[in-house]
C-alpha positions in Angstrom: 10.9 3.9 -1.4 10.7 0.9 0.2 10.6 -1.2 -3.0 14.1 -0.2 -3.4 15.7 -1.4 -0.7 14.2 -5.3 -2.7 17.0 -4.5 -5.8 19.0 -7.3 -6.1 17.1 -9.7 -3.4 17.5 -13.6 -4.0 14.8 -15.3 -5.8 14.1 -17.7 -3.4 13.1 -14.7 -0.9 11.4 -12.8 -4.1 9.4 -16.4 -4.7 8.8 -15.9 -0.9 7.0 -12.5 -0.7 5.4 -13.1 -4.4 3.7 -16.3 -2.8 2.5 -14.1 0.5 1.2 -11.2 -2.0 -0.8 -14.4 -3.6 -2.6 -15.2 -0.7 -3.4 -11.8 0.1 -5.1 -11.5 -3.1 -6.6 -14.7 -2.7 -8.0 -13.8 0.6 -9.0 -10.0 -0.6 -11.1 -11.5 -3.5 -12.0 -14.9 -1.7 -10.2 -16.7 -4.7 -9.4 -20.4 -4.1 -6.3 -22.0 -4.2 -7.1 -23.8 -7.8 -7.4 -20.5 -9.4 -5.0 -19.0 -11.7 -3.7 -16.0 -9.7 -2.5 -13.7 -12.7 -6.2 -12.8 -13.6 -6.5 -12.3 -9.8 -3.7 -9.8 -9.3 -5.0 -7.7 -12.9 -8.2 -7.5 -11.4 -7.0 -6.2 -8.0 -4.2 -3.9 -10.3 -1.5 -5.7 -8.2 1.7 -6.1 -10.5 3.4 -9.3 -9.1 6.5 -8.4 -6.9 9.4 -8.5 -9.5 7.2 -6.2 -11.5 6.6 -3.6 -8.4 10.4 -3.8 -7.6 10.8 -2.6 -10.9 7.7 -0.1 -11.5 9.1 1.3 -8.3 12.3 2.0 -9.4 11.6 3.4 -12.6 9.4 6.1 -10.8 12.0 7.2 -8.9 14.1 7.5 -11.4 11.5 9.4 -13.4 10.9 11.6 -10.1 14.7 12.4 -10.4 15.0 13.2 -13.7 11.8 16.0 -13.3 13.3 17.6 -10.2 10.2 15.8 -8.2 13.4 14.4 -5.8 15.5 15.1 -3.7 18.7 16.4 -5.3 21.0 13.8 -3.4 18.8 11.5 -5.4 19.1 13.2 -8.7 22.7 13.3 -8.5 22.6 9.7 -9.2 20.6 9.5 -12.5 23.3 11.5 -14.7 22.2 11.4 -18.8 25.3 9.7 -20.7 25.9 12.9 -22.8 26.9 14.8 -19.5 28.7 12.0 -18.4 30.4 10.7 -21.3 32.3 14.2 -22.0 31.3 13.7 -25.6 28.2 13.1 -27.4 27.9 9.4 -27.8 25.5 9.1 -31.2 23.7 5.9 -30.6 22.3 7.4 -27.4 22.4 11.1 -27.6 18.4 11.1 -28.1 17.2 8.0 -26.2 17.6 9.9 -22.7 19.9 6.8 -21.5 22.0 7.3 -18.0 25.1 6.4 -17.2 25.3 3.1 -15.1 28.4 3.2 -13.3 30.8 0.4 -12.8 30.9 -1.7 -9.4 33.2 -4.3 -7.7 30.4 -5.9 -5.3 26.6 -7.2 -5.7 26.2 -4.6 -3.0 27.1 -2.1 -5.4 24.6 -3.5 -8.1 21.8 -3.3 -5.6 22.3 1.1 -5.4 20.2 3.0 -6.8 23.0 4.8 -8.6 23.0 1.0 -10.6 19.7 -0.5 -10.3 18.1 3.2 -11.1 19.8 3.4 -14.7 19.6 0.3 -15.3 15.7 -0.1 -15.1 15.4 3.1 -16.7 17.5 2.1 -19.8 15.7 -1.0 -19.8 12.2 0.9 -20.4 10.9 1.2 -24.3 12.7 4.8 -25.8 8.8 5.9 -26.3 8.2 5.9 -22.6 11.5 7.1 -22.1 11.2 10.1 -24.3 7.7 10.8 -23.2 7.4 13.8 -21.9 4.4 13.9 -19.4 3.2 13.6 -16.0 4.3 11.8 -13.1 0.3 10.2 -12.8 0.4 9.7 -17.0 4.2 8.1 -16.7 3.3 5.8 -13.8 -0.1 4.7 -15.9 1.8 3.7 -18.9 4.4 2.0 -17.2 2.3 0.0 -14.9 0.5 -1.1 -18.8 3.5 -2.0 -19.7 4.4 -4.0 -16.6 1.1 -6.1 -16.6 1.8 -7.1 -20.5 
């Protein structure tokens, strides 16, 4: 869960902690410096940070919609049939959530936002899939590394 709380984080301090997981790699493999780092991180099955922020997110969301989190959690990934009072057609079978509305960037950054929106933002075939946790996070982290 701590990938969450990097939702909505600056670039510059992204660029920051994407450059520090670069030399970890490079020091893990003993990689040099002149070295493109991408083949690096696929080898080590490190998806760069923006990538984790979002793999991380999508799990949870995942994790929430198959009763595998806590229900406080779940109460924020609400399908937009139940919330929408009416069946809206163009995503009555996509399994798309409702994102709510915010006043602040703060507000962006919950996981009653963020969650929805990374989860709307996934392919309909992974959203529709219906499988395990282990096979979900697998074809996700494929995606990711594309």
């Amino acid at each position: 869960m701590g990938n969450q709380l990097l939702v909505g984080v600056s670039a510059s301090l992204l660029d920051k902690l994407q450059s520090l997981q670069n030399a970890a790699a490079r020091l893990v493999t003993g990689t040099s410096k002149l070295d493109h780092i991408t083949s690096v991180l696929r080898e080590l099955h490190w998806l760069p940070v923006r990538q984790r922020v979002k793999f991380r997110t999508a799990v949870l969301v995942f994790k929430c919609l198959h009763d595998l989190a806590p229900a406080y959690l779940a109460d924020y990934c609400q399908s937009t049939t139940v919330t929408a009072g009416r069946t809206r057609l163009c995503c009555a079978n996509t399994q798309q959530l409702a994102v709510p509305r915010t006043n602040t960037g703060y507000g962006d950054r919950s996981l009653a936002v963020s969650g929805p929106s990374v989860w709307n933002s996934l392919p309909t075939a992974l959203r529709m899939s219906d499988c395990s946790l282990t096979t979900f996070r697998t074809q996700l982290k494929t995606l990711l590394f594309m």
